[in-house]
C-alpha positions in Angstrom: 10.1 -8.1 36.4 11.0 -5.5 38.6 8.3 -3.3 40.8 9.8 -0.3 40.6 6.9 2.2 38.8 9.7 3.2 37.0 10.9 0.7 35.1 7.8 -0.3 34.7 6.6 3.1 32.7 9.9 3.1 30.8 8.9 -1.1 29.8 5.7 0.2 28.8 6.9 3.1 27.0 9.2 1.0 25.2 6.8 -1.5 24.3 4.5 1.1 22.7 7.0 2.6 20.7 8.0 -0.6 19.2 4.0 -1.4 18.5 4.0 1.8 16.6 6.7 1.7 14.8 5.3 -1.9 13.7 2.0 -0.5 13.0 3.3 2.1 10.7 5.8 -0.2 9.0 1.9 -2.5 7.9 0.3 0.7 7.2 3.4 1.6 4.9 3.0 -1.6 3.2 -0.7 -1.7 2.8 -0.1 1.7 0.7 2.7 0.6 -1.0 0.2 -2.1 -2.1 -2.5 0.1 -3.3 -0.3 2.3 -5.0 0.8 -0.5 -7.1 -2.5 -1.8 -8.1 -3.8 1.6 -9.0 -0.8 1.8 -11.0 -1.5 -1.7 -12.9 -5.3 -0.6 -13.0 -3.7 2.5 -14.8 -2.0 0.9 -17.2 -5.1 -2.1 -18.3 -6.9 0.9 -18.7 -4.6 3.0 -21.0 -3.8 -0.8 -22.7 -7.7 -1.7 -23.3 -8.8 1.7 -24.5 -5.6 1.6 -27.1 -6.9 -1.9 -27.9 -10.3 -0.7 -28.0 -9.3 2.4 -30.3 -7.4 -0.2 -33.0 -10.5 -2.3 -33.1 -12.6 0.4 -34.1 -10.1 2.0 -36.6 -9.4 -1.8 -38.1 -13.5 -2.1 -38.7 -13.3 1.2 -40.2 -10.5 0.5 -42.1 -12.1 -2.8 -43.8 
């Protein structure tokens, strides 16, 4: 590698722009993973209340 500061700021620079931009491609990911688990969470919920609800209405019922 060469000893010029130059170079050596503009390697650096590069370097740390490419860590970054990996950085923010994880973080992107980890969030795209939450976002899908809240949404399943969403939907057990909506599915064991409705579940819940016919229970209680089939009890009645009989």
């Amino acid at each position: 590698m060469s000893d010029d500061p130059e170079i050596q700021r503009a390697v650096r620079r590069t370097v740390g722009i490419a860590a970054l931009r990996r950085i923010r491609r994880i973080v992107d990911a980890d969030n795209a993973l939450e976002n899908s688990k809240q949404t399943w969470a969403r939907r057990l919920t909506i599915f064991l209340g409705l579940a819940a609800i016919l229970v209680i209405g089939w009890m009645l019922i009989r």
